[in-house]
C-alpha positions in Angstrom: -186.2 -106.9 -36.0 -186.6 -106.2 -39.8 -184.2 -107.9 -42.0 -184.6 -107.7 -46.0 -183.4 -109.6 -48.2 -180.8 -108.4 -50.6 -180.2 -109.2 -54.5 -176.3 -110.6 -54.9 -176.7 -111.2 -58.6 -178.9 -110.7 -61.8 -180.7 -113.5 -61.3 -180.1 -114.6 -57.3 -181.7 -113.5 -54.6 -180.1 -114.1 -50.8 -182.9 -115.7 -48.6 -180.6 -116.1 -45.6 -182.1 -113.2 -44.0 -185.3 -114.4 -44.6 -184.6 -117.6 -42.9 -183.0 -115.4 -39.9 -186.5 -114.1 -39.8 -188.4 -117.6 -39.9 -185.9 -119.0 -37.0 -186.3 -115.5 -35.1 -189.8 -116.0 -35.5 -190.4 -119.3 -34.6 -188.7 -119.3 -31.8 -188.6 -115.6 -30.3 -184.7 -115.7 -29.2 -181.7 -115.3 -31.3 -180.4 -118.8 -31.4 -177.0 -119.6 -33.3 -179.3 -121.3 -36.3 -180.0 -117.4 -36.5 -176.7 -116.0 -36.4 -175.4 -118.8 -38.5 -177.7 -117.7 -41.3 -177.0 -113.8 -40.6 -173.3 -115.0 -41.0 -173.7 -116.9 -44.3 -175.4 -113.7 -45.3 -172.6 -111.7 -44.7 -170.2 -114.1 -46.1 -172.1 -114.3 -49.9 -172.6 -110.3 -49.7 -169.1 -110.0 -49.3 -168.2 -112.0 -52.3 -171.0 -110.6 -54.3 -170.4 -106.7 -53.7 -166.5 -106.1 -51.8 -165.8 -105.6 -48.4 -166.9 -102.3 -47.9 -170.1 -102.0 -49.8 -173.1 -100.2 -48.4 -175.3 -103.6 -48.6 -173.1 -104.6 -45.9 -174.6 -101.7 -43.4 -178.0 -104.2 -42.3 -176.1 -107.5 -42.1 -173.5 -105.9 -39.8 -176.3 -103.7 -37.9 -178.5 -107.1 -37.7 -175.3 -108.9 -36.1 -174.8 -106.2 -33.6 -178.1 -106.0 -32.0 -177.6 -110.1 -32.1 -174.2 -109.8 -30.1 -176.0 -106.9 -27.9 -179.0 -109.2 -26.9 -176.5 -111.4 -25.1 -175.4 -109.4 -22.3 -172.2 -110.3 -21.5 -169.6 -107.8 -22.0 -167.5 -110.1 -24.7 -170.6 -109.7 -26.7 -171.3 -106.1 -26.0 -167.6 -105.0 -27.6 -168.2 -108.0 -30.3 -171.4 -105.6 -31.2 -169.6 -102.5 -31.0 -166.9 -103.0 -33.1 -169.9 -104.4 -35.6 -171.7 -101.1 -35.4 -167.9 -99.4 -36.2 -167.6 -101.3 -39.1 -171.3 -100.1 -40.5 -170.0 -96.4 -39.5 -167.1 -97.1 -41.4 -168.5 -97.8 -44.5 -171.0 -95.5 -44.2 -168.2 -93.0 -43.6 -166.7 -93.9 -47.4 -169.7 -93.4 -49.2 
């Protein structure tokens, strides 16, 4: 799973995904110490760039494939109305 970070500001950068990574990483699952961090990352992006910015499109993918990993079918329509959303914007641009 490749997750970048992203630049919210002139002069910060958002190393929640980076963390995703680390906790990904270290422990080869997604745990909810990664979707908590993927979360936060969505959260700040929102604030920093509107709600249907393009820098939006990897946080929502990343989520998706999270929800999809679960396999349970809660989480499978949780990670397709994710992917919707990314269309969405995608759609607008």
């Amino acid at each position: 799973m490749i997750i970048q970070s992203a630049v919210l500001d002139d002069n910060t950068v958002c190393f929640l995904h980076f963390e995703a990574i680390e906790i990904y990483n270290a422990t080869g699952e997604i745990s909810s110490s990664f979707v908590y961090c993927i979360l936060q990352a969505l959260e700040v992006a929102q604030k920093c760039y509107g709600e249907d910015s393009k820098e939006l499109i990897p946080i929502y993918q990343c989520l998706a494939r999270a929800e999809s990993g679960q396999g349970d079918a809660s989480s499978h329509e949780r990670a397709t109305k994710l992917f919707l959303q990314a269309h969405e914007i995608t759609k607008l641009r």
